[in-house]
C-alpha positions in Angstrom: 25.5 -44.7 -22.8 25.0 -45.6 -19.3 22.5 -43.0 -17.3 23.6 -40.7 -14.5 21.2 -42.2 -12.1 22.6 -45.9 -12.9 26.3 -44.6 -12.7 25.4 -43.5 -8.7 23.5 -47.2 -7.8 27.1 -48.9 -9.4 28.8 -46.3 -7.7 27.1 -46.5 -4.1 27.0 -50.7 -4.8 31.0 -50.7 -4.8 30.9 -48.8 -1.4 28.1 -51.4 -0.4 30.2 -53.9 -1.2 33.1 -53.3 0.4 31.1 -52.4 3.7 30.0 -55.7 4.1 33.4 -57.3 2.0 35.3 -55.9 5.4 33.0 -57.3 7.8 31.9 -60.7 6.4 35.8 -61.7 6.0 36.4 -60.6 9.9 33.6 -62.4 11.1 34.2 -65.6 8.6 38.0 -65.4 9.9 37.2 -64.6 13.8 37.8 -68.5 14.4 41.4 -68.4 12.8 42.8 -64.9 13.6 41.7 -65.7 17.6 44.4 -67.5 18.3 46.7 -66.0 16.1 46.2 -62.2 18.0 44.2 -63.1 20.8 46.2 -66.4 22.2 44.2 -68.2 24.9 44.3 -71.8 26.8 40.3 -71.1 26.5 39.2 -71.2 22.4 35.8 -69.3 23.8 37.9 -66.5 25.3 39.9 -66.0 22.2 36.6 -65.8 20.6 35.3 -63.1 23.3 38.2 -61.1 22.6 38.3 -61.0 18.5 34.7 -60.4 19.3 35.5 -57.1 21.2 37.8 -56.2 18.5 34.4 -56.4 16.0 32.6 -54.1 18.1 35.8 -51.9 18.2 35.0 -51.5 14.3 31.4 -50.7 14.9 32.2 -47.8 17.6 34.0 -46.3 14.8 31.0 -46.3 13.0 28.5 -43.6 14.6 31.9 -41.1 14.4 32.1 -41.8 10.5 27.9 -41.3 10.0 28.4 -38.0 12.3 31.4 -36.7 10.9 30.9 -37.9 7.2 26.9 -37.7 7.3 27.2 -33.4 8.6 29.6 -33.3 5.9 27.3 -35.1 2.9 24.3 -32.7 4.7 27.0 -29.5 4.1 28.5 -29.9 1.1 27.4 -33.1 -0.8 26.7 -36.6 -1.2 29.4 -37.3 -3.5 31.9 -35.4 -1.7 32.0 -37.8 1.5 31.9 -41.0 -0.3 34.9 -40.3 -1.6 36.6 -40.1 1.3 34.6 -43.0 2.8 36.2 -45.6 0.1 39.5 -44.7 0.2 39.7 -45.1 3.8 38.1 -48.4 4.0 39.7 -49.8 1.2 43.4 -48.7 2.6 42.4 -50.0 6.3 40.6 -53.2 4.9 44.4 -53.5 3.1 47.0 -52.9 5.7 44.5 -55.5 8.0 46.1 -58.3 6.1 49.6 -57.0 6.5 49.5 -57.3 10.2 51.8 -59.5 12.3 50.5 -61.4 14.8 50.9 -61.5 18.6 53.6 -64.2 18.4 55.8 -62.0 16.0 55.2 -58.4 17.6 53.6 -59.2 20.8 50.5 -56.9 22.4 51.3 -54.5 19.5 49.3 -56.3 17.2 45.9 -57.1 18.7 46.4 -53.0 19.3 47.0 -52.0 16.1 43.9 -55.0 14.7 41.7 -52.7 17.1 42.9 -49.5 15.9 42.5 -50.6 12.1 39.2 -51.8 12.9 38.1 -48.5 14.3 39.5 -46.3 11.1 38.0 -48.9 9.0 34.5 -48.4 10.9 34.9 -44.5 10.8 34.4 -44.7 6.9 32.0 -47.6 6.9 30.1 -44.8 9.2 30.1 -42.4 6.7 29.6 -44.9 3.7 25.9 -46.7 4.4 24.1 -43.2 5.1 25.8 -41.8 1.8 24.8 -44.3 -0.8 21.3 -44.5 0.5 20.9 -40.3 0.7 22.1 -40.1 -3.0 20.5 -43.2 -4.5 17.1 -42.0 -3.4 17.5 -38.3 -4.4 17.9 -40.1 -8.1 14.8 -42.4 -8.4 11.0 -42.0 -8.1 9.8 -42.1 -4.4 7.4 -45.1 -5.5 10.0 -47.5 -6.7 12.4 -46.4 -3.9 11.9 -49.8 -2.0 13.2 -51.8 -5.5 16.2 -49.9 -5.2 16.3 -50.2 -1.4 16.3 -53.9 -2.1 18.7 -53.6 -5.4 21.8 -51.7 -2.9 20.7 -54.2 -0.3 21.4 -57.2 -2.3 25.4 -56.2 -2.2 25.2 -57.7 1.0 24.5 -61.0 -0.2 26.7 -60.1 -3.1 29.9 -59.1 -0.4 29.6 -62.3 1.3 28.8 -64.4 -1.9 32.5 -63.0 -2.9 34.1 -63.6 0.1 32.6 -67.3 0.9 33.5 -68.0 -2.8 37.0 -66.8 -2.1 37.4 -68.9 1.5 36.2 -71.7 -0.5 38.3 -71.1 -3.6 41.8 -70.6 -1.8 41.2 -73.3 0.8 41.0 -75.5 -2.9 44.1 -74.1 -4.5 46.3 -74.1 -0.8 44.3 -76.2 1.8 43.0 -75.5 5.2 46.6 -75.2 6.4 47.3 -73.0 3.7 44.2 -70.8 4.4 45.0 -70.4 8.3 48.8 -69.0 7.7 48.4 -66.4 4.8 44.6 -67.2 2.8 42.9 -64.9 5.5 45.5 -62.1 4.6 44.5 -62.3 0.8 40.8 -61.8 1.1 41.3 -59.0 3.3 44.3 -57.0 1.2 42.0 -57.9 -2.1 39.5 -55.2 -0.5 41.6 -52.8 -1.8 40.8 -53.5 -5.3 37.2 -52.9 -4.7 37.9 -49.9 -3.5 40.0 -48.4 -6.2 37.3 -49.5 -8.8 34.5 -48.0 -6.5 36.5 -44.3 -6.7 37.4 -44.7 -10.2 33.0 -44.9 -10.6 32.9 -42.2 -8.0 35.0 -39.5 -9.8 32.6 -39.7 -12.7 29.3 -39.0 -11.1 27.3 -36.2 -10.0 25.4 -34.8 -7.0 21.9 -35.6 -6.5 19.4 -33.4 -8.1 17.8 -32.9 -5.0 20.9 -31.6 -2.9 21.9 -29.6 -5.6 17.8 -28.0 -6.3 18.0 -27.1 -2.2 21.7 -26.2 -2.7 20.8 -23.6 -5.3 18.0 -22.5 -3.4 20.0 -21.7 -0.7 18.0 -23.9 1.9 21.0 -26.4 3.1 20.9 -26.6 6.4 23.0 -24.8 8.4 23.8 -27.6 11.2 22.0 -30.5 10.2 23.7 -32.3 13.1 22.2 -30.4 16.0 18.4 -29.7 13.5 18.6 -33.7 13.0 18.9 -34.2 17.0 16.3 -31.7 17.7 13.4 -31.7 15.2 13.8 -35.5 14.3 14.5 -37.6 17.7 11.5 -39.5 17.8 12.2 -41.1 14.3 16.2 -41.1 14.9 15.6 -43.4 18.5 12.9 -45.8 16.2 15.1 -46.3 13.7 17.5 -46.6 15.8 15.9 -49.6 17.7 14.1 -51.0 14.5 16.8 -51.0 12.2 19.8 -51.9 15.4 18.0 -55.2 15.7 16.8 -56.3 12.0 20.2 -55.5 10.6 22.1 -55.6 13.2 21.3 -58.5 15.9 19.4 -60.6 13.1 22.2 -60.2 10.6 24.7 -60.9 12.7 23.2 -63.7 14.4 22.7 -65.3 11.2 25.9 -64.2 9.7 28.6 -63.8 11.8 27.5 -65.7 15.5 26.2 -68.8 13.7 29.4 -70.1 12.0 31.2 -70.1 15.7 28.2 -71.6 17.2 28.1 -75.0 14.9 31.7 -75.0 15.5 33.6 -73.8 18.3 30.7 -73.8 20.8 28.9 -76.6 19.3 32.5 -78.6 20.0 32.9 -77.2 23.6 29.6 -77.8 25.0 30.2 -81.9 23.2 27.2 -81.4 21.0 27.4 -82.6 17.4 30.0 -79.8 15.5 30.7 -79.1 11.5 34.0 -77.4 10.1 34.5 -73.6 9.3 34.3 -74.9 6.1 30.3 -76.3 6.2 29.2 -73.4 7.7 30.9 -71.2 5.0 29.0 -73.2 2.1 25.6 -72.8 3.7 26.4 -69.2 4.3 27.4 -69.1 0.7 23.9 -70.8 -0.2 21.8 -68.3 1.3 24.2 -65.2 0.4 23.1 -66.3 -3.2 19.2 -67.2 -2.4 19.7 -63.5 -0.7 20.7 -61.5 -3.9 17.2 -62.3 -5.5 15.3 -61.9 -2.0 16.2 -58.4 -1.8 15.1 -57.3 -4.7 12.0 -59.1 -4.7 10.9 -58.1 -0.5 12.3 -54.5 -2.0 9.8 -54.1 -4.5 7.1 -56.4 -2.1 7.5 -53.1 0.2 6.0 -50.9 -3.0 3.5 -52.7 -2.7 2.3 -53.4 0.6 4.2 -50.6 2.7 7.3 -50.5 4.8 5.3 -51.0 8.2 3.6 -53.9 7.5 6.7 -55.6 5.9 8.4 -54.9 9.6 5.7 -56.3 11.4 5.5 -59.6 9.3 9.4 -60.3 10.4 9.0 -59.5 13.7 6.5 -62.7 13.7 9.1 -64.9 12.0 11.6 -64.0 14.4 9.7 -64.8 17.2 8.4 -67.9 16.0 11.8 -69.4 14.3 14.1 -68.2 17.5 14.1 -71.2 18.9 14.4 -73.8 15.8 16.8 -71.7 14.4 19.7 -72.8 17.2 18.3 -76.2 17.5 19.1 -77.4 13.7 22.1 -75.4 14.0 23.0 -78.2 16.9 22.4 -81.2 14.7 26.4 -81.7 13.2 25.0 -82.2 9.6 25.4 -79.9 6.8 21.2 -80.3 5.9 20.1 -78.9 9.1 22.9 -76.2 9.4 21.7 -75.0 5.8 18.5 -74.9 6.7 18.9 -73.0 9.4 21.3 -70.3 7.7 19.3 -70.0 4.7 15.8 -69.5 6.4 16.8 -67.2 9.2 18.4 -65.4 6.1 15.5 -65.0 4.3 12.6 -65.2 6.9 14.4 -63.3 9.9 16.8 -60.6 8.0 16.2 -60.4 4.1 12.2 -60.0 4.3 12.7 -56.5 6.2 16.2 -55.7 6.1 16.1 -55.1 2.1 13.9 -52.1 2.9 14.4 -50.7 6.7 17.2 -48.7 5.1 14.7 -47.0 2.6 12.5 -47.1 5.8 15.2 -44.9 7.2 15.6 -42.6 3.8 11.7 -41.8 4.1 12.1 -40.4 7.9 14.4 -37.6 7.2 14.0 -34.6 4.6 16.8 -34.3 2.6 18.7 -31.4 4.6 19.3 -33.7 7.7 18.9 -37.0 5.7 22.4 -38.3 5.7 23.2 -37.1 9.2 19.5 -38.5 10.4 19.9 -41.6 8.7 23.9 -42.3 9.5 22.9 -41.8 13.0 19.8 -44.0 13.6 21.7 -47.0 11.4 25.5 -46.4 12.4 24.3 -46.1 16.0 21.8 -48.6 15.7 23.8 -51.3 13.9 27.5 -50.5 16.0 25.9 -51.0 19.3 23.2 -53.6 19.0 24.7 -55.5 16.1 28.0 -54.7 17.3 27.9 -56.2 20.2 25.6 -59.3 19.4 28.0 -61.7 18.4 29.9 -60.9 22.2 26.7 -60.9 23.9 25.5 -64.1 22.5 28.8 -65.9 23.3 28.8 -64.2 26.5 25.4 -65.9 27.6 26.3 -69.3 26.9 29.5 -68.7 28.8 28.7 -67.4 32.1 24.9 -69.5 32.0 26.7 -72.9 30.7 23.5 -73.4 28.7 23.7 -73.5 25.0 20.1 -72.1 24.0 20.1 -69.2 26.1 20.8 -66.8 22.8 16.6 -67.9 22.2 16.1 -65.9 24.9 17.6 -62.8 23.0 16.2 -63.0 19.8 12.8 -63.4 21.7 13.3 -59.9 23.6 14.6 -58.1 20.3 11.9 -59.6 18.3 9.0 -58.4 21.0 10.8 -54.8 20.6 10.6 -54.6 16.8 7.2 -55.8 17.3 6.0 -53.4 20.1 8.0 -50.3 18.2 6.3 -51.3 14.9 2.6 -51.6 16.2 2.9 -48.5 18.5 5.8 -46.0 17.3 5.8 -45.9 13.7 3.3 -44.6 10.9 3.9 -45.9 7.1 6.8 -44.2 5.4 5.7 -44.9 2.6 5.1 -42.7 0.0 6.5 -39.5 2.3 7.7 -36.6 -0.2 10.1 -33.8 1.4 11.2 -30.6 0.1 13.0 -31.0 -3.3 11.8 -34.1 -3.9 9.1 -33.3 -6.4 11.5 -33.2 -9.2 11.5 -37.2 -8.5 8.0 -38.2 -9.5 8.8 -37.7 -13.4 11.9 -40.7 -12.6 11.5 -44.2 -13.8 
């Protein structure tokens, strides 16, 4: 008989999953789908524009974590993540049934945009859900395992989608893979989706919504209470969290497969296919499954803050190596690269900076606190890192100038963490005394 508590983490992993299913396969594809909705004489402006169309998807996203997050503070957990799924999984879907601009002409970069923007509506109100209800289940001192367990469907999303590049490139070749493969992985999100409702129907609330729920103590407008009794922590965790898991990740997991190959190939350095990049990412995506959990339950140990710090040092002392080996045209040095800015500059704090996150906000403004400070976060600064780093080496014609970036982010995480921020660790809200008897 499978436990309530381990029914919501399978239940919140499937809308994980499909989070970063959606976003992995857009960024994987942004290369192929360019020219195919974005046509330019200029590969690097195609690029810019699919870029734009990514952020698109992440302005949706601090709409979703308001509108889903008040919602989840209101009436439930489990009644917004419902919603969230089916949404995602039905604009994830009709993604791969667009035509492109050579069939239907400006309407369908349009109508890529406005998918994008639905899709990141629910993505909004998905992240802030599955963390508010996984950590109203399970004891506040093993909360950074499970941080780290939820986490791990990162790696788990884009070990499914690299696998699945990889696996129909095999069966119908790269030919194959640019006219219909992309549209495959994309409608095969749907599937995820139906499966993560199916889980969905059959849980409950968390015992800690429903304990302030019966108490009468929900708030009343957790949206305007979260803005007004909780901005300090909402801008820090904004900042903190915007860079680790936004910039970081997406530097590592989205820029760095059209820098060793489209850039790379227009500034005549040494270049590698879509296809090398996508087994190195595939490398560390598996490598990353195990270093979530384990930096999760490191942060158990040693504290949230200190965790935070210790990456900010690695990205500060890796920025520069990290694009050089990426430069080298050889699949060694691009895995390398991938794999230890995966681990070193993303994994070792971004497993627990969303429990980070949880341990800011009492649970009446949690999922409208936490949506807010991540969705905000992660859709601006992560958003638009992929554009912004492409956008440097365009207008300066230099090829290192994204060091300079993760430099200044990796100086801000560092300054916020030493100044701003106490330990979260161990913080215990209203309600949540119920917990400490969890295993």
């Amino acid at each position: 008989m499978v436990s309530m508590k381990n029914k919501v983490i399978i239940a919140s992993s499937f809308g994980m999953a499909l989070e970063w299913y959606d976003f992995f396969t857009y960024s994987y594809v942004a290369t192929i789908i360019a020219p195919l909705f974005f046509p330019s004489i200029n590969p690097i402006a195609s690029l810019l524009a699919v870029y734009v169309t990514f952020f698109i998807g992440f302005l949706g996203r601090p709409l979703g974590g308001i509108i889903f997050g008040y919602l989840g503070d209101k009436l439930g957990r489990r009644y917004s993540l419902i919603f969230t799924i089916l949404l995602t999984g039905f604009s994830v879907f009709f993604i791969g049934l667009l035509p492109t601009y050579y069939q239907i002409g400006i309407l369908a970069p349009i109508l890529l945009a406005l998918l994008r923007f639905l899709d990141g509506v629910a993505l909004g109100g998905e992240w802030g859900g599955a963390f508010s209800l996984t950590s109203e289940y399970v004891n506040p001192n093993r909360r950074g395992l499970y941080s780290g367990i939820l986490q791990s469907t990162v790696s788990i999303a884009s070990l499914l989608v690299t696998g699945l590049i990889l696996l129909i490139t095999i069966l119908i070749g790269v030919k194959g893979f640019d006219v219909i493969g992309w549209r495959i992985i994309f409608m095969s999100g749907l599937l995820i989706a139906i499966i993560g409702l199916i889980i969905r129907l059959r849980i409950e609330d968390s015992p800690v919504f429903r304990k302030l729920q019966g108490e009468g103590k929900i708030s009343k407008n957790p949206l305007s209470e979260a803005i007004k009794n909780y901005w300090k922590p909402l801008l820090t965790g904004l900042l903190i969290v915007g860079i680790i898991n936004g910039a970081w990740y997406y530097t590592n997991f989205a820029y760095s497969i059209s820098y060793a190959t489209t850039i790379a190939k227009k500034f005549h350095y040494p270049y590698v296919t879509l296809q090398t990049v996508d087994f190195a990412v595939f490398i560390a995506s598996i490598i990353g499954i195990f270093a979530s959990i384990m930096f999760g339950y490191l942060s158990d140990l040693i504290g949230r803050r200190k965790q935070i710090i210790i990456n900010s040092v690695f990205a500060l002392l890796l920025a520069f190596p990290y694009y050089y080996l990426l430069l080298q045209g050889n699949f060694l040095s691009i895995a390398s690269s991938i794999i230890i800015g995966a681990i070193l500059i993303y994994y070792f704090a971004g497993a627990i900076t969303p429990i980070f996150l949880v341990e800011l906000f009492p649970p009446q403004v949690r999922y409208t606190g936490i949506s807010m400070a991540y969705q905000i976060g992660v859709g601006f600064i992560g958003g638009l890192t992929p554009f912004i780093l492409t956008y440097l080496v365009y207008v300066t014609h230099n090829i290192f100038s994204p060091v300079l970036f993760t430099i200044i982010t990796g100086l801000v995480v560092l300054g916020l963490s030493l100044g701003a921020i106490k330990e979260t660790k161990g913080n215990i809200y209203e309600g949540e005394d119920i917990l400490k008897t969890s295993k």
